[in-house]
C-alpha positions as CSV (number, residue, x, y, z in Angstrom):
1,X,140.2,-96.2,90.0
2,X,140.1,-95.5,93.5
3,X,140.7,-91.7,93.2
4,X,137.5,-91.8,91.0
5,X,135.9,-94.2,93.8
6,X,136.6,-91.4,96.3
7,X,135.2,-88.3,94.2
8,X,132.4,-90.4,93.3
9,X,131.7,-91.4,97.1
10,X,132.9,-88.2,99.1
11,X,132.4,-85.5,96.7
12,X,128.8,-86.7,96.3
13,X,127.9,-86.8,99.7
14,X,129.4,-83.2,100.3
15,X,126.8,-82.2,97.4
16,X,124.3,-83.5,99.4
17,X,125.1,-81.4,102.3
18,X,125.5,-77.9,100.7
19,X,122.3,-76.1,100.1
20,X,121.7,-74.5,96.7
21,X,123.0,-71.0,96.0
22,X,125.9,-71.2,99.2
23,X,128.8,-69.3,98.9
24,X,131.4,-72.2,99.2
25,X,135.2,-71.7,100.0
26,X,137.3,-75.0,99.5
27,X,140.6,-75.2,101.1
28,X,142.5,-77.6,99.5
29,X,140.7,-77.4,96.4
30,X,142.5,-79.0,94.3
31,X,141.9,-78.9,90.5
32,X,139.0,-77.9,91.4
33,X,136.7,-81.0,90.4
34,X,134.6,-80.5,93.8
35,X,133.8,-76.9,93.3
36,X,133.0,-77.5,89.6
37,X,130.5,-80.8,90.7
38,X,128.6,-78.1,93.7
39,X,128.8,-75.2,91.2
40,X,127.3,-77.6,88.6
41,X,124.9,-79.4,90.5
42,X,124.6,-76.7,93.4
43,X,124.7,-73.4,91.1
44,X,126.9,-72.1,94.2
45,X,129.2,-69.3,94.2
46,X,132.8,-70.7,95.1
47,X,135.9,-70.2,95.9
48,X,139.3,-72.4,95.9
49,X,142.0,-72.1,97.8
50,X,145.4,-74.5,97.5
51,X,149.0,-74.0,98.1
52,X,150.1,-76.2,95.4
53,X,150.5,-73.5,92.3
54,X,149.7,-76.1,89.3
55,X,146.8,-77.3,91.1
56,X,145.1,-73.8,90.9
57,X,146.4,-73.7,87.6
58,X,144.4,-76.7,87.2
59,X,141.5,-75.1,89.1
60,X,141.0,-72.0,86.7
61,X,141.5,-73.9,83.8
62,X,137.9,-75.5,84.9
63,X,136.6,-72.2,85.0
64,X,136.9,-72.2,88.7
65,X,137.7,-68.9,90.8
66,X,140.9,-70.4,92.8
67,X,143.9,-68.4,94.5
68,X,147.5,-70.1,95.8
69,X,147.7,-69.1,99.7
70,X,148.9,-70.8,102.7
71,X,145.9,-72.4,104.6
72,X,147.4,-71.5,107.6
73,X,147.1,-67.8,107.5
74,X,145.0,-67.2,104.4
75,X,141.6,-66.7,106.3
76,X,142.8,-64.1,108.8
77,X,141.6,-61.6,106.8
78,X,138.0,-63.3,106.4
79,X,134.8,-61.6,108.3
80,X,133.0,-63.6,110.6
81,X,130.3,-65.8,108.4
82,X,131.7,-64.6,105.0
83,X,130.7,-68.0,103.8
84,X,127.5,-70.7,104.0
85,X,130.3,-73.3,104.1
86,X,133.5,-73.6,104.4
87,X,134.9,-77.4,103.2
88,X,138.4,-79.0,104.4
89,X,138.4,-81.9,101.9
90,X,141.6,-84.4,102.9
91,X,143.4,-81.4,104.3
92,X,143.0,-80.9,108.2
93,X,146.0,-83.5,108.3
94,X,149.0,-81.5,106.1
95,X,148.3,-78.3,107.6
96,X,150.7,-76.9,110.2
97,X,148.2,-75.5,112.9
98,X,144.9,-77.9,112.1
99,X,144.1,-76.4,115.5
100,X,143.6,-73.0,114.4
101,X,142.3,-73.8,111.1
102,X,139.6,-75.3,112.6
103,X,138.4,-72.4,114.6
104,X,139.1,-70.3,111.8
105,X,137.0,-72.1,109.1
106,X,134.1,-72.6,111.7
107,X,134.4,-68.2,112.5
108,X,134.4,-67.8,108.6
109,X,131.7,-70.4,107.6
110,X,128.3,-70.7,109.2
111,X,128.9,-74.3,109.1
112,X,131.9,-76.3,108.0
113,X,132.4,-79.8,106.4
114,X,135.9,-81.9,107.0
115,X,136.8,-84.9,105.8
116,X,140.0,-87.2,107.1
117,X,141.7,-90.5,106.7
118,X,141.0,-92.2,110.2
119,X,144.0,-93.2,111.3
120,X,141.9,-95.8,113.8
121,X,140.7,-97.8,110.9
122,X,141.6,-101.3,111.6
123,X,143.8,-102.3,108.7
124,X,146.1,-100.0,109.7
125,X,146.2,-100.5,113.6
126,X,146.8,-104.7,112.1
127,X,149.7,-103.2,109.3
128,X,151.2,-101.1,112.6
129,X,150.8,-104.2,115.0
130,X,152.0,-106.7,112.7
131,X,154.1,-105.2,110.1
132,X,156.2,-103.1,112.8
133,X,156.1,-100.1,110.2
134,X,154.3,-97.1,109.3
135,X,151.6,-98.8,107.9
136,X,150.0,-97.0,104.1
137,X,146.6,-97.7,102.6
138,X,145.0,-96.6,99.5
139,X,143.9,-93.5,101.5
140,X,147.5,-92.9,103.2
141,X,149.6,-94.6,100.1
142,X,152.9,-92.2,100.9
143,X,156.1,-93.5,102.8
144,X,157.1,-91.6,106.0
145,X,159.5,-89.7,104.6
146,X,157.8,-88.4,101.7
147,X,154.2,-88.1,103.4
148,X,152.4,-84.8,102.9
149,X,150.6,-85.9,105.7
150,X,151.9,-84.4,109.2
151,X,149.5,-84.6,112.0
152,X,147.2,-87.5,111.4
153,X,144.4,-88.1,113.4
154,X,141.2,-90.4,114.5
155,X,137.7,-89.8,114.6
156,X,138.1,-89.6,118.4
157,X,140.5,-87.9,118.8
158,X,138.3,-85.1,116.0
159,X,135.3,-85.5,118.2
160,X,137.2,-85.0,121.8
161,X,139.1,-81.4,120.3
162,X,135.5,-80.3,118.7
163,X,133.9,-80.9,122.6
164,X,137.2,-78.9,123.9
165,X,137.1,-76.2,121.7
166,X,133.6,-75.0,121.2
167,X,132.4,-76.7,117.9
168,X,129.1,-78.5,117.5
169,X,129.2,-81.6,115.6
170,X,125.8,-81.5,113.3
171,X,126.1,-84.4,110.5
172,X,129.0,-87.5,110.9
173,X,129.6,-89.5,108.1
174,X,132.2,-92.6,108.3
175,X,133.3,-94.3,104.9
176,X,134.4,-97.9,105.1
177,X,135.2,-100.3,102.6
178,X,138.0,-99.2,100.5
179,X,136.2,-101.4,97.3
180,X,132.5,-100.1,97.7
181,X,133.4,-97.3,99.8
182,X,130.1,-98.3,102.1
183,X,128.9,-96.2,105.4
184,X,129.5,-97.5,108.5
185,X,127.4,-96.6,111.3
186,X,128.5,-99.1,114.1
187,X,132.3,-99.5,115.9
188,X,132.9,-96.4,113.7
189,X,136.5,-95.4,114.9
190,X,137.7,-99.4,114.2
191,X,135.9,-100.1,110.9
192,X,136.2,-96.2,109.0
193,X,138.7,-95.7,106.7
194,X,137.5,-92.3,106.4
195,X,135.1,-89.5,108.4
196,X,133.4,-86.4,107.2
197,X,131.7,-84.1,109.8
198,X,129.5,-81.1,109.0
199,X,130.3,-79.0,112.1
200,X,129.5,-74.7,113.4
201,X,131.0,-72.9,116.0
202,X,128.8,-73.0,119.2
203,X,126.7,-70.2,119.6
């Protein structure tokens, strides 16, 4: 239910973003299902990358391009503004280097769109401060040791390394209630469960 919530919520708003006709690259893609909604709805020309094999298995059975690579390195190769828009769906935190990613999706895209669970939102500062434990939500539902998730960060701490490092925020977007999935647009970093930025490299 919640999965379907989330595509329903996040994948539409991305939609909303991406012009018609782009030239998409997803990292993370998945089975695909965003690229097939913008390729659908968008009539853009995509492609998918993932490092999970049956996922791109997944991903071409939709009838989507898709390629297994390791998003670390796979966009060395790419030329500078390749793509309209480069989207890190609920990936920047399970990469190695989200540093580098991040400059590299911003060289290869015109513009970029990330999305990340906010490790600020409330309920999980309260399950840390009261619970004593790595605290899991229906956005972070793993255990610690089995968590794909290995550098998880806030919407601060995303807005301070894109002032740092050269990247201009254009678009924010914070999701809040786990239930209606509602946008917040006041004490964002406390009451977001999840962000999504639309961001460039400074000229």
């Amino acid at each position: 239910m919640y999965k379907e919530l989330y595509k329903t919520t996040t994948f539409t708003e991305i939609a909303r973003i991406v012009e018609p006709g782009s030239r998409v690259l997803d990292l993370g893609c998945g089975d695909g299902a965003l690229l097939d909604l913008l390729e659908k709805v968008k009539k853009v020309s995509g492609l998918g990358i993932d490092i999970d094999e049956e996922a791109v298995v997944g991903a071409l059975e939709r009838g989507i391009t898709a390629v297994c690579e390791d998003f670390d390195s796979a966009l060395t190769h790419y030329k500078k503004s390749m793509y309209d828009y480069v989207i890190l769906s609920q990936t920047l935190q399970v990469v190695k280097r989200p540093d580098h990613l991040l400059s590299e999706i911003v060289r290869v895209g015109k513009k970029a769109i990330v999305t990340f669970p906010n490790f600020a939102y409330y309920r999980v500062r309260l399950r840390l401060m009261f619970g004593g434990r790595m605290p899991k939500s229906k956005i972070l539902p793993w255990e610690w040791f089995n968590t794909p998730n290995i550098h998880l960060l806030t919407i601060n701490d995303f807005r301070n390394f894109c002032r740092t490092h050269g990247i201009r925020i254009l678009k924010a977007v914070y999701f809040g209630s786990k239930v209606r999935r509602r946008a917040v647009s006041l004490l964002s970093n406390l009451l977001s469960e999840e962000a999504l930025f639309v961001i460039e490299r400074k000229k």
